[in-house]
Short mmCIF file of the C-alpha atoms (twelve columns), coordinates in Angstrom:
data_MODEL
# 
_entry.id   MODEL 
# 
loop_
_atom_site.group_PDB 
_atom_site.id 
_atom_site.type_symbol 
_atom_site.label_atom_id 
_atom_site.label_alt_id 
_atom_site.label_comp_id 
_atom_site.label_asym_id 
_atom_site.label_seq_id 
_atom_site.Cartn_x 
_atom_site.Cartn_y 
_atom_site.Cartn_z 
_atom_site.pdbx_PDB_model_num 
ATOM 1   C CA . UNK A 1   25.175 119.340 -19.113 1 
ATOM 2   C CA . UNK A 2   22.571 120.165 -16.208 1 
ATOM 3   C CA . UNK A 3   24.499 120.812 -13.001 1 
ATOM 4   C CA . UNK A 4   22.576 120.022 -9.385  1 
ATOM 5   C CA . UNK A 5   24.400 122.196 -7.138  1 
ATOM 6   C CA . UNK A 6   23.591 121.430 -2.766  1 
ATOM 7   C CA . UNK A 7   23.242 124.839 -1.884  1 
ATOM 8   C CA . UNK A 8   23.125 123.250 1.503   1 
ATOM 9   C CA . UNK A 9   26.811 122.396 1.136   1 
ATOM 10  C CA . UNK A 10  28.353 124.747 3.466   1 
ATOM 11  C CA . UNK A 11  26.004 123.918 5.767   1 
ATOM 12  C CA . UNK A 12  28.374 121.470 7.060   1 
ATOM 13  C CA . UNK A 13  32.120 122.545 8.102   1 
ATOM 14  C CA . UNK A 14  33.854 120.482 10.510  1 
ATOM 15  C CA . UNK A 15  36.706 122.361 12.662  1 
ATOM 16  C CA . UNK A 16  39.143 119.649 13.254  1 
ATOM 17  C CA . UNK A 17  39.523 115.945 11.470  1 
ATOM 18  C CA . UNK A 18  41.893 113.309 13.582  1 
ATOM 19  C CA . UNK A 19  45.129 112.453 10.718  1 
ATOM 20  C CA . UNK A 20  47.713 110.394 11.439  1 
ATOM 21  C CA . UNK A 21  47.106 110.155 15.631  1 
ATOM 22  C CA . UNK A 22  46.682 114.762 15.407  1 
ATOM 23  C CA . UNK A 23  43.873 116.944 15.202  1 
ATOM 24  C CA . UNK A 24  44.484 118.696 12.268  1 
ATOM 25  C CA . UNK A 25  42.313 121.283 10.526  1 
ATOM 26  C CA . UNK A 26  40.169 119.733 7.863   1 
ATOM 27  C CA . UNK A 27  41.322 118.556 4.584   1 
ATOM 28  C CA . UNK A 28  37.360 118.633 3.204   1 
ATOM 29  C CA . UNK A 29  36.239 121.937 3.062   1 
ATOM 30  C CA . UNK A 30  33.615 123.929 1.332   1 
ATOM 31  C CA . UNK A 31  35.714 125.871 -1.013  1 
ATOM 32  C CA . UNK A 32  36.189 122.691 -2.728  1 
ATOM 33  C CA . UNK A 33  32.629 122.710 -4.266  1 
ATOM 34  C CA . UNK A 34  32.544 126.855 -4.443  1 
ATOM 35  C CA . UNK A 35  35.943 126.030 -6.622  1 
ATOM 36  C CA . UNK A 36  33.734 123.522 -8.989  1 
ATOM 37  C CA . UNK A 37  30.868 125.802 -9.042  1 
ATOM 38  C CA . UNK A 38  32.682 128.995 -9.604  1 
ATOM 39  C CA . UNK A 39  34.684 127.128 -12.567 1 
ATOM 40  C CA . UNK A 40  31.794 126.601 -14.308 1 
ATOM 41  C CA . UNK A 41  30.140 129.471 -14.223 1 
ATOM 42  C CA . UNK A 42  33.306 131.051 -16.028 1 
ATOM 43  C CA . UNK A 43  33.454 128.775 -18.879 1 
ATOM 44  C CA . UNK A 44  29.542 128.374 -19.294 1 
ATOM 45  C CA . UNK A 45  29.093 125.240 -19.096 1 
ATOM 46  C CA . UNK A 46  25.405 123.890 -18.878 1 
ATOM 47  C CA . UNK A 47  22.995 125.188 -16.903 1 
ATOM 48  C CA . UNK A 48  22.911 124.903 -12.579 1 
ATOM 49  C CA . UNK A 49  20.130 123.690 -11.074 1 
ATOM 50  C CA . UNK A 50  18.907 123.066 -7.699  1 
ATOM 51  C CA . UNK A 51  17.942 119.924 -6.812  1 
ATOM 52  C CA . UNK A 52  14.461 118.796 -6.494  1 
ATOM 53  C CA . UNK A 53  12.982 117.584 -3.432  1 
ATOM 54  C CA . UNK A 54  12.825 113.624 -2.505  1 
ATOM 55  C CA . UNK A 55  10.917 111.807 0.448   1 
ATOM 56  C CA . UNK A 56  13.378 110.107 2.659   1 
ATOM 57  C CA . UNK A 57  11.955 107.194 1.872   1 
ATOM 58  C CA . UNK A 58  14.208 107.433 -1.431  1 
ATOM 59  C CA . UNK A 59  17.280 106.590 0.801   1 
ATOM 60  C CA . UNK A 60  15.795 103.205 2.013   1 
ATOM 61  C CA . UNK A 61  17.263 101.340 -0.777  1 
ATOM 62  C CA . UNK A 62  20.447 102.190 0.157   1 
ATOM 63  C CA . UNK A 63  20.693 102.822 4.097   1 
ATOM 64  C CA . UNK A 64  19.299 101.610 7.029   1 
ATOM 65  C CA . UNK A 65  16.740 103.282 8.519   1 
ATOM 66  C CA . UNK A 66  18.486 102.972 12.059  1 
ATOM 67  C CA . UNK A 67  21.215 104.513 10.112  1 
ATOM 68  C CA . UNK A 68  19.202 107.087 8.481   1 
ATOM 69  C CA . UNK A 69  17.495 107.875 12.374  1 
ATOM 70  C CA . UNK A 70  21.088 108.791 14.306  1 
ATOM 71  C CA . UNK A 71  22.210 110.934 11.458  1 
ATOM 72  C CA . UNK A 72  18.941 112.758 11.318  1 
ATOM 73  C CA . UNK A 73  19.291 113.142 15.212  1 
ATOM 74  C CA . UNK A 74  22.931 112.935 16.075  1 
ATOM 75  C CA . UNK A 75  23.313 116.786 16.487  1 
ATOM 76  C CA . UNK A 76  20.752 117.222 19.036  1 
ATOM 77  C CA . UNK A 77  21.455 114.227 20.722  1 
ATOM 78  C CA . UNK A 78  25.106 115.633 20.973  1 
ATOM 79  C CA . UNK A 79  24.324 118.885 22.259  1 
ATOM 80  C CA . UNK A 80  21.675 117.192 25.106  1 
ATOM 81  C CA . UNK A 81  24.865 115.758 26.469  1 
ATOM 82  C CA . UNK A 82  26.137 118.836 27.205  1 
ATOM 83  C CA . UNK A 83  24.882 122.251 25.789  1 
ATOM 84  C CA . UNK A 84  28.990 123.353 25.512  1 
ATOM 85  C CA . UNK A 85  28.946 120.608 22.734  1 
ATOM 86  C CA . UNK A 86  27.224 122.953 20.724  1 
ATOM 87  C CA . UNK A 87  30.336 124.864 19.988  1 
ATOM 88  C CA . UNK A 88  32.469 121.103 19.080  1 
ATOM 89  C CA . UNK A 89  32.241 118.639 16.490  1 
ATOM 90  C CA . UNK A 90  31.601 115.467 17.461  1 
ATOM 91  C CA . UNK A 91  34.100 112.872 16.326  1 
ATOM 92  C CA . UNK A 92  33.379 108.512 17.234  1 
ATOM 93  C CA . UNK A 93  36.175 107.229 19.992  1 
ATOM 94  C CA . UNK A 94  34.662 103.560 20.013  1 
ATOM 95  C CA . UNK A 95  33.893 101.129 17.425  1 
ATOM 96  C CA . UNK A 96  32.079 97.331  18.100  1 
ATOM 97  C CA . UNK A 97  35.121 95.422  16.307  1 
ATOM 98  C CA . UNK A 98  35.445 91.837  15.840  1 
ATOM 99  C CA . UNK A 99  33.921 90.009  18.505  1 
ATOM 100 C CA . UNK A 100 31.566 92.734  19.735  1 
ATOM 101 C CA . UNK A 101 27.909 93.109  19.090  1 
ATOM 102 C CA . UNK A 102 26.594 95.523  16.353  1 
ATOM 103 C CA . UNK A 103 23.412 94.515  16.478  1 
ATOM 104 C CA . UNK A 104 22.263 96.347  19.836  1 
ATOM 105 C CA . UNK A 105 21.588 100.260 19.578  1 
ATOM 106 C CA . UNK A 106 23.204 101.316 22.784  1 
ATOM 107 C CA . UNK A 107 21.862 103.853 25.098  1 
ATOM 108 C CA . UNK A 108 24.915 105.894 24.937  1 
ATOM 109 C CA . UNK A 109 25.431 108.667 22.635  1 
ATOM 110 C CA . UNK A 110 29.433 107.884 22.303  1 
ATOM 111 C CA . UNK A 111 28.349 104.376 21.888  1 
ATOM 112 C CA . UNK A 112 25.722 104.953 18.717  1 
ATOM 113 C CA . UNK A 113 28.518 107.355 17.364  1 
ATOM 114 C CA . UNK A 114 31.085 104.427 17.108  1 
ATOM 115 C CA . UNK A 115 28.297 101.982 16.218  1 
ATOM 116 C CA . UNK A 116 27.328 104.028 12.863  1 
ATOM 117 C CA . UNK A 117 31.010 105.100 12.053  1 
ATOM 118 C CA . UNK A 118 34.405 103.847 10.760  1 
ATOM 119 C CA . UNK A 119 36.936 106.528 11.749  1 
ATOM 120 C CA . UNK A 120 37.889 109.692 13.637  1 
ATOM 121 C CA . UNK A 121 38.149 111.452 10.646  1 
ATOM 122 C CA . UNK A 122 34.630 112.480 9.735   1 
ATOM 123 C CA . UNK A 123 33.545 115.550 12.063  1 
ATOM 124 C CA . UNK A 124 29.941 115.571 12.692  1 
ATOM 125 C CA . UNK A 125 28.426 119.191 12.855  1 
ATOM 126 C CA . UNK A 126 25.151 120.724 13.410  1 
ATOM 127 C CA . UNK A 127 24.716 120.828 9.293   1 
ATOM 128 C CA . UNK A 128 26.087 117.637 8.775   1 
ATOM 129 C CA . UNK A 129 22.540 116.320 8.171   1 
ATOM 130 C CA . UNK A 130 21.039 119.143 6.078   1 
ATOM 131 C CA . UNK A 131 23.745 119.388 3.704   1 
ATOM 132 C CA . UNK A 132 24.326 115.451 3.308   1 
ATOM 133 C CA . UNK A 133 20.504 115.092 2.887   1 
ATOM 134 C CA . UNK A 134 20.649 118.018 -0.103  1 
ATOM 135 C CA . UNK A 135 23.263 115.971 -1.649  1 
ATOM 136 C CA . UNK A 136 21.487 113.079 -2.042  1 
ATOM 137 C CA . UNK A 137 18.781 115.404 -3.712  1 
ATOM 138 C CA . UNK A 138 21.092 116.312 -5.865  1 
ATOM 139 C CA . UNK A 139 22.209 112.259 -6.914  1 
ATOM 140 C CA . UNK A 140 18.815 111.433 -7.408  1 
ATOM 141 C CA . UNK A 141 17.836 114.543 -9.595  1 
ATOM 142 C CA . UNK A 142 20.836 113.796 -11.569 1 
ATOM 143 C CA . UNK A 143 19.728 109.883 -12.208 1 
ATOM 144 C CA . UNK A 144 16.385 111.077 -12.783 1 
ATOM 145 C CA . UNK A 145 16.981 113.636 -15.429 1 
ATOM 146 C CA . UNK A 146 19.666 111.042 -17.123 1 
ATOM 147 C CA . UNK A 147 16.805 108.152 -16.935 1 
ATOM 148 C CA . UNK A 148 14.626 111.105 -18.692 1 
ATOM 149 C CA . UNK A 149 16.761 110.937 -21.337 1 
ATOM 150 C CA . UNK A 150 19.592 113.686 -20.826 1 
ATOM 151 C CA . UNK A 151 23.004 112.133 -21.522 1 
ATOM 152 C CA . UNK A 152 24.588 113.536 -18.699 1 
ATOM 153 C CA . UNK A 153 23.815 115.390 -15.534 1 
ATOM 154 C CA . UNK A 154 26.358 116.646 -12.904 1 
ATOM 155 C CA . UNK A 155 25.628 115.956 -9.015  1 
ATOM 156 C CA . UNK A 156 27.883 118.579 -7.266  1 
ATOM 157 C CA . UNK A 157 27.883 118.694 -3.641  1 
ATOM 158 C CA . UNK A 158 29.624 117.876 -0.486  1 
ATOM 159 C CA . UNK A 159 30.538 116.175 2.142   1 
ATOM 160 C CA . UNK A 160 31.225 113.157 -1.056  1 
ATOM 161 C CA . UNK A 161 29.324 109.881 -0.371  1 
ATOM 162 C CA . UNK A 162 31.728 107.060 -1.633  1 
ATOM 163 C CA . UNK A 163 32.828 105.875 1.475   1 
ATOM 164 C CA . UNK A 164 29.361 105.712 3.820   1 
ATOM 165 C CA . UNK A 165 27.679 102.259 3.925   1 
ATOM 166 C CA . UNK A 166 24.328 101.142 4.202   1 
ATOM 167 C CA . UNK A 167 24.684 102.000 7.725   1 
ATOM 168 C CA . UNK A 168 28.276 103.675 8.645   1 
ATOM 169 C CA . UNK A 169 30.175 106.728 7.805   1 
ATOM 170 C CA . UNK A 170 33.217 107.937 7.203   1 
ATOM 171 C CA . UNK A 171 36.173 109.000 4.956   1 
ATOM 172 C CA . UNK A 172 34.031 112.073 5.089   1 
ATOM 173 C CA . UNK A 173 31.203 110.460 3.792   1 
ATOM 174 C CA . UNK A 174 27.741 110.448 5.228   1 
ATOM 175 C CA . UNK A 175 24.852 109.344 2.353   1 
ATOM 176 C CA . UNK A 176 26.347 107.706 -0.108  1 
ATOM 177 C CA . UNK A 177 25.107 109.731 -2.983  1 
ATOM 178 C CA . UNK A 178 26.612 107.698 -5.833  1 
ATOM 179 C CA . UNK A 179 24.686 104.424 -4.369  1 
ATOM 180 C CA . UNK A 180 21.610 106.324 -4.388  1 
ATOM 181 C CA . UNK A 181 22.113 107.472 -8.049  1 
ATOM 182 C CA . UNK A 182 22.883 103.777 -9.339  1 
ATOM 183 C CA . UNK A 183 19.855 102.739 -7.095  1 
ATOM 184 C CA . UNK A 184 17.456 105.479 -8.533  1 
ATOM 185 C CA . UNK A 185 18.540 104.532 -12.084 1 
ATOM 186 C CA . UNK A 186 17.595 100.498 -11.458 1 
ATOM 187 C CA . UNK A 187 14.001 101.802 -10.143 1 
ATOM 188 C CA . UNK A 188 13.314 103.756 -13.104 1 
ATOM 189 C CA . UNK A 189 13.976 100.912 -15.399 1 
ATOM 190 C CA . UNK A 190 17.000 100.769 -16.303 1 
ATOM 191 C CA . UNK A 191 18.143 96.540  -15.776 1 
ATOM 192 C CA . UNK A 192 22.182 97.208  -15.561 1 
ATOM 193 C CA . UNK A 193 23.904 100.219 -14.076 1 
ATOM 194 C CA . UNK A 194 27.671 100.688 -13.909 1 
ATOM 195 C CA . UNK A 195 29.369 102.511 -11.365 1 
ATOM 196 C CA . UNK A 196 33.210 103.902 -11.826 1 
ATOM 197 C CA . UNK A 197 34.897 105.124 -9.151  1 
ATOM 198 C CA . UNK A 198 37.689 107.166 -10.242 1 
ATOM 199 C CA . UNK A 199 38.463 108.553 -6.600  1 
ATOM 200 C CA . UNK A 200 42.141 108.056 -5.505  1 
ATOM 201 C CA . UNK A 201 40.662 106.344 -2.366  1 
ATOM 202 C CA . UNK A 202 38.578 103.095 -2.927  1 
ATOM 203 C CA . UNK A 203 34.876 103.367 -2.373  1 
ATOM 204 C CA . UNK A 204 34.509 100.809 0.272   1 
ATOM 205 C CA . UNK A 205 31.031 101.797 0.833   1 
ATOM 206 C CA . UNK A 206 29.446 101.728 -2.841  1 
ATOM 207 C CA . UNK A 207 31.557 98.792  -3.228  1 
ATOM 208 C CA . UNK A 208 29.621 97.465  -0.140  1 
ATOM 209 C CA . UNK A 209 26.428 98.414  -1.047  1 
ATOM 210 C CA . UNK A 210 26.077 96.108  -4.439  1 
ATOM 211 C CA . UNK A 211 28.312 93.120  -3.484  1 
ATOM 212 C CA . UNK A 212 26.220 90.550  -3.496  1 
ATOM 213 C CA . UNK A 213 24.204 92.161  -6.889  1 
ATOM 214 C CA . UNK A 214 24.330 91.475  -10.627 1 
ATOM 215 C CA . UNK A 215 22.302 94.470  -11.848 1 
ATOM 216 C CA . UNK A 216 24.999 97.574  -10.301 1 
ATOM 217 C CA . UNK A 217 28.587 96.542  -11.617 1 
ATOM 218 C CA . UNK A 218 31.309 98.449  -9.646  1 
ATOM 219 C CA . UNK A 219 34.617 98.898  -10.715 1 
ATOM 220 C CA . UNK A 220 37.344 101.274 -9.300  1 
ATOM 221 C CA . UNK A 221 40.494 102.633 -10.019 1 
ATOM 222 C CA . UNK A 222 42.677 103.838 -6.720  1 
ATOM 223 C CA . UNK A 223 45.697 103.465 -4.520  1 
ATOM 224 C CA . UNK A 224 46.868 100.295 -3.528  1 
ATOM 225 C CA . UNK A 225 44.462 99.600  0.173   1 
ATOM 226 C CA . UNK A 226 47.783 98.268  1.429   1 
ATOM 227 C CA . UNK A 227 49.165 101.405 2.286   1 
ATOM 228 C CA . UNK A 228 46.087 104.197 1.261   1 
ATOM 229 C CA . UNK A 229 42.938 104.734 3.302   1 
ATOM 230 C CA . UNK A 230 40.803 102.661 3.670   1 
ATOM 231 C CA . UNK A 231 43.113 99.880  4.010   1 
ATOM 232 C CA . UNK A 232 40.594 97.581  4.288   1 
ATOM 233 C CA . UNK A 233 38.701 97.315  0.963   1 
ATOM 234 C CA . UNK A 234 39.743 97.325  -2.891  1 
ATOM 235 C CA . UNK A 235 41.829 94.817  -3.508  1 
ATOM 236 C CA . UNK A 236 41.677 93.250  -6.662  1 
ATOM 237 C CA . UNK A 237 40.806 89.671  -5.638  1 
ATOM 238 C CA . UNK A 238 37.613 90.881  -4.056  1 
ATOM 239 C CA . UNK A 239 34.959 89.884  -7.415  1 
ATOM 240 C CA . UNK A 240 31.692 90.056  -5.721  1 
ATOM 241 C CA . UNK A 241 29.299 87.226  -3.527  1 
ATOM 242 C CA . UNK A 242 26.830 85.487  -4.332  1 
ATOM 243 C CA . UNK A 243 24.804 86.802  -7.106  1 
ATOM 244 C CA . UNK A 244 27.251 89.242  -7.374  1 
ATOM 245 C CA . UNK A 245 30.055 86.941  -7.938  1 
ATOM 246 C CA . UNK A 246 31.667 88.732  -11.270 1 
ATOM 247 C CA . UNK A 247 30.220 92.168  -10.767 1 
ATOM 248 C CA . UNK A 248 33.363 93.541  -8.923  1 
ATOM 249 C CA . UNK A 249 36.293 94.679  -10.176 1 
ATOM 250 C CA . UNK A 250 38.950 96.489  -8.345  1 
ATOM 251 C CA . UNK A 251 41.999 97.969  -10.046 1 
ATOM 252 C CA . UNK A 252 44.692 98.769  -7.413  1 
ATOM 253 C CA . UNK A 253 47.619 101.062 -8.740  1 
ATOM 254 C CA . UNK A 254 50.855 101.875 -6.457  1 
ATOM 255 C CA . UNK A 255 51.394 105.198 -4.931  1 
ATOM 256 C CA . UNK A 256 53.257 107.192 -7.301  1 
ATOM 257 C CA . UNK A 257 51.480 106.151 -10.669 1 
ATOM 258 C CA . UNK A 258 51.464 108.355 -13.446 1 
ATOM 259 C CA . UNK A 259 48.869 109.629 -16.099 1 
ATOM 260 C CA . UNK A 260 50.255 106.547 -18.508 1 
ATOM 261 C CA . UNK A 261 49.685 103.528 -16.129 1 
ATOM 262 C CA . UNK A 262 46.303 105.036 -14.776 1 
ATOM 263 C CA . UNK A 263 45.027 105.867 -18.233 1 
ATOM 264 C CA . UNK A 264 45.870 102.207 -19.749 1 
ATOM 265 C CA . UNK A 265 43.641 101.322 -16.465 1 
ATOM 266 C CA . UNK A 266 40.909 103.139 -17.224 1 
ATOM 267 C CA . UNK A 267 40.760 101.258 -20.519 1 
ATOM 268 C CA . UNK A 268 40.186 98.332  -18.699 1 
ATOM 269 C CA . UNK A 269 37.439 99.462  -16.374 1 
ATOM 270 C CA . UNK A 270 35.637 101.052 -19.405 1 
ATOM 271 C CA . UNK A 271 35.815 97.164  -20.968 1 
ATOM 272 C CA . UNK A 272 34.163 95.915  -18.108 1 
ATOM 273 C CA . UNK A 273 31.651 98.032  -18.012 1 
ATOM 274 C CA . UNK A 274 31.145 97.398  -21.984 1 
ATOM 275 C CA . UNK A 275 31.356 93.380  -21.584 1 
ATOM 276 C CA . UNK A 276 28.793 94.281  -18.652 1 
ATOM 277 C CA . UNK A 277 26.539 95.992  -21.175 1 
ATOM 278 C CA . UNK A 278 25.561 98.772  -18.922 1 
ATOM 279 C CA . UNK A 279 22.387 100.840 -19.965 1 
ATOM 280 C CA . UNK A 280 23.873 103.950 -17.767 1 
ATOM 281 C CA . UNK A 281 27.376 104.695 -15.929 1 
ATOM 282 C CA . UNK A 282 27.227 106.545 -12.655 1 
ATOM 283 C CA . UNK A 283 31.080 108.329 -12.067 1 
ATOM 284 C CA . UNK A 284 32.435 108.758 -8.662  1 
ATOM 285 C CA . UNK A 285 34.442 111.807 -9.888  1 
ATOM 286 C CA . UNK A 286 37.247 112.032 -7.295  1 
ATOM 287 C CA . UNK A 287 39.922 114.462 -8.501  1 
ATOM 288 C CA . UNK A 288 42.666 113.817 -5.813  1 
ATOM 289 C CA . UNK A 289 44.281 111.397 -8.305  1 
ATOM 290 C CA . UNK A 290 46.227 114.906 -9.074  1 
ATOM 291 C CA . UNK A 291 49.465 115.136 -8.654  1 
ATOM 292 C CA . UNK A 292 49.205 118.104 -6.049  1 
ATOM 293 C CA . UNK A 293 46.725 116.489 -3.978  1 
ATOM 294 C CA . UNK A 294 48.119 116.337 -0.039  1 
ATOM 295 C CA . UNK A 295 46.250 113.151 0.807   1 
ATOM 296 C CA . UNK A 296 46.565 111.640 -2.149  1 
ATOM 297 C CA . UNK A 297 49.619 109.867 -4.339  1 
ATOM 298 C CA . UNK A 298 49.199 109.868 -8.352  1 
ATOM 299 C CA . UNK A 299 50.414 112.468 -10.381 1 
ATOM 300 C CA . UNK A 300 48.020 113.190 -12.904 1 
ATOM 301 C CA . UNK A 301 48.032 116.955 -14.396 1 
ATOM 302 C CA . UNK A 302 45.129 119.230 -15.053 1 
ATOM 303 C CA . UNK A 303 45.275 118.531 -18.966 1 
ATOM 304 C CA . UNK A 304 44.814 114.684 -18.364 1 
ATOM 305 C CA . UNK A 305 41.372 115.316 -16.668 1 
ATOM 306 C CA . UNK A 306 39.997 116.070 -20.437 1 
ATOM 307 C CA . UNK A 307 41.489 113.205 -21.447 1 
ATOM 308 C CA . UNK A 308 39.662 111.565 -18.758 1 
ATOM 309 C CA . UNK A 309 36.179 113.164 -20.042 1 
ATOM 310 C CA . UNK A 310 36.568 112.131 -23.374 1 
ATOM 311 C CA . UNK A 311 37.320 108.339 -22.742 1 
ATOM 312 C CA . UNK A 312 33.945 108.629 -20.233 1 
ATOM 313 C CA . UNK A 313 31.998 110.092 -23.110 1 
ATOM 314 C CA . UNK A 314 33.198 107.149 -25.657 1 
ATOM 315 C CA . UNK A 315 31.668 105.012 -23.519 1 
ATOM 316 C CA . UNK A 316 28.746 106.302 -25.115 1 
ATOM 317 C CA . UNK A 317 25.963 105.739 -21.929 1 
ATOM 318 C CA . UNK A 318 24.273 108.122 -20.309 1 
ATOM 319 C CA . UNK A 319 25.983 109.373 -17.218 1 
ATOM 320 C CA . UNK A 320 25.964 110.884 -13.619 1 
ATOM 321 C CA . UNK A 321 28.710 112.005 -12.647 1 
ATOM 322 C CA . UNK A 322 29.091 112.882 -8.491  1 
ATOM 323 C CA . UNK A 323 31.500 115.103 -6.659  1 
ATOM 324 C CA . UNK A 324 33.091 113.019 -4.456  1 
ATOM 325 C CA . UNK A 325 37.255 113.659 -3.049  1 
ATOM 326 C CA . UNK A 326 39.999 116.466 -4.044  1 
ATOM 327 C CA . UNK A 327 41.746 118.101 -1.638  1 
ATOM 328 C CA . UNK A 328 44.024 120.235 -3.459  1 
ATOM 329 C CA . UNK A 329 41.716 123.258 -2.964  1 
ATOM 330 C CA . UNK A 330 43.271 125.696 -5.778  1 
ATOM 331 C CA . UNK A 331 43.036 123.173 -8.597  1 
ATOM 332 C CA . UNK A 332 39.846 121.404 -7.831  1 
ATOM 333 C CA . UNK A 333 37.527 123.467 -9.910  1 
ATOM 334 C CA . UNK A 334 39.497 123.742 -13.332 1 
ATOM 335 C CA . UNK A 335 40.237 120.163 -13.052 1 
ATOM 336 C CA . UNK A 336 36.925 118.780 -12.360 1 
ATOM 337 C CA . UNK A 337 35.383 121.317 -14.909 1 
ATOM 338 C CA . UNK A 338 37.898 120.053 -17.381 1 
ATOM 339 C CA . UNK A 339 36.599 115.828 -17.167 1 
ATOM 340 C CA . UNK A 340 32.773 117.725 -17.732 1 
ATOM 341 C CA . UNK A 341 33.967 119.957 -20.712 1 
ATOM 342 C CA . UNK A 342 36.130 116.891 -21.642 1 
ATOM 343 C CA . UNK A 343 33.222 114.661 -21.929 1 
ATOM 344 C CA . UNK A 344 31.016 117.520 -23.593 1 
ATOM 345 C CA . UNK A 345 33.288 118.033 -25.993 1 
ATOM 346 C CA . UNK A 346 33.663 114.135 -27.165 1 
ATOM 347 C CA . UNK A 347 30.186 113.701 -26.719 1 
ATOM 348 C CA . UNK A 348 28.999 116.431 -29.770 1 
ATOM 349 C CA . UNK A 349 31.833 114.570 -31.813 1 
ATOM 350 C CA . UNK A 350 29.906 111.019 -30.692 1 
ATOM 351 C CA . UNK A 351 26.783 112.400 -32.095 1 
ATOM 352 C CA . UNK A 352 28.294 113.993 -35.343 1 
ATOM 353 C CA . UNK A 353 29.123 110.358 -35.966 1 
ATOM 354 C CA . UNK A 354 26.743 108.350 -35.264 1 
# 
């Protein structure tokens, strides 16, 4: 399996996140990815690559370009406010809810900040942009060495993507880097793309992105919106609009559920995504579904995550997976490693018997 690795990643490192009304040091952190990377460098597994270059004119046809202009910007225009900023993160304090205009790019930095974002939760540092914008390198050289014919390629960087919108982040998330892998597959050819979000948290932004669309079916597996972040998207009666009506599927699971429940739910993704007929499968691998996540609530263990691999690889498309959540720091890498080496593994057994 060919491995794009954002050795940009670190670039960004925010100090403090806001959890739960505190400032509390930050749950998404770089050793998350060194964890991955260092995990498969022990077992061998495939070959690490960096990612190749792309215009930015690749994320257009998944983010706004007013969108794309503040993040490219943001830092400087943060530290022009005040040159002590240099030393902060910037975190939003004002959103345009209901009832208030989103449609006018204020003047005011604070303003733009809460215009572009949906929590206080996503610190914005002076890498943010360099590091998000080598991730998304590292998406789209994934889906472009899968629609060359590779039959899987690995996208591993951070901060994770799921969560960012067309034009918004958050949940950590600035370029949604799954999006732009499912988006890069349709414009090399490929009629039907799949997405599977296996994050614990819902992927309210991918989700977002394809709504109204028939040729990117979404489906996700995650805790129950009605108590877990982001409360408010990925509930099961939301199907898709408009031409999308159908091409939705959310599969809501209660805090608590084990292996058992979330495995039989898998199942039922994976049938979706067969009745869709996908040509390709992009992954949102999020590995806080384990059980020793601390903002997460499933208890999965580190030998279900080859199960996990396996039952991806039966699905028998090619596939890109991308890094997205898992906070539990220590386990990350052996547990992410494990759904790649799980899928490797079924995959030479798919090919034996074919």
């Amino acid at each position: 399996m060919l491995t794009y690795y954002n050795h940009l990643h670190s670039d960004h490192e925010g100090k403090v996140e806001m959890f739960r009304g505190a400032l509390v040091p930050c749950f998404e952190v770089p050793a998350r990815v060194d964890r991955v990377l260092a995990e498969l460098k022990k077992r061998k597994l495939g070959t690490v690559l960096p990612p190749n270059p792309f215009d930015d004119s690749a994320l257009l046809g998944v983010h706004s370009q007013r969108y794309l202009d503040f993040l490219r910007g943001a830092w400087d225009d943060w530290v022009a406010l005040d040159p002590a900023n240099a030393k902060r993160d910037a975190l939003p304090s004002v959103w345009p809810v209901r009832t208030l205009r989103s449609d006018v790019l204020p003047d005011n930095f604070a303003a733009r900040m809460g215009l572009f974002s949906m929590d206080a939760g996503s610190p914005l540092t002076d890498g943010t942009w360099d590091a998000a914008r080598a991730g998304a390198d590292c998406a789209l050289s994934a889906a472009l060495a899968v629609a060359g014919g590779k039959r899987a390629a690995f996208a591993l960087t951070r901060p994770p993507g799921h969560h960012a919108g067309a034009d918004f982040f958050g949940g950590y998330c600035f370029l949604n880097n799954a999006a732009l892998a499912a988006q890069a597959l349709r414009e090399q050819g490929l009629e039907r793309v799949a997405i599977l979000d296996i994050d614990y948290h819902h992927g309210n932004g991918t989700q977002a992105i394809f709504y109204e669309r028939a040729d990117v079916f979404y489906t996700s597996i995650h805790g129950d919106p009605s108590t877990e972040f982001p409360f408010y998207l990925g509930y099961a009666d939301e199907l898709g609009a408009g031409a999308g009506l159908g091409f939705n599927r959310n599969w809501p699971l209660p805090r608590g559920s084990g292996f058992e429940v979330w495995h039989a739910t898998l199942q039922q993704a994976l049938q979706g995504i067969a009745e869709f007929d996908a040509q390709a499968l992009v992954v949102s691998l999020g590995l806080d579904t384990f059980v020793g996540d601390p903002i997460a609530g499933f208890t999965l263990q580190t030998r279900d995550f080859l199960q996990v691999g396996a039952d991806l690889a039966r699905a028998g498309l090619p596939t890109v997976f991308v890094f997205e959540g898992g906070y539990a720091v220590a386990d990350v890498g052996v547990n992410a490693v494990n759904v790649l080496q799980g899928f490797d593994q079924q995959a030479v057994v798919n090919k034996e018997s074919a």
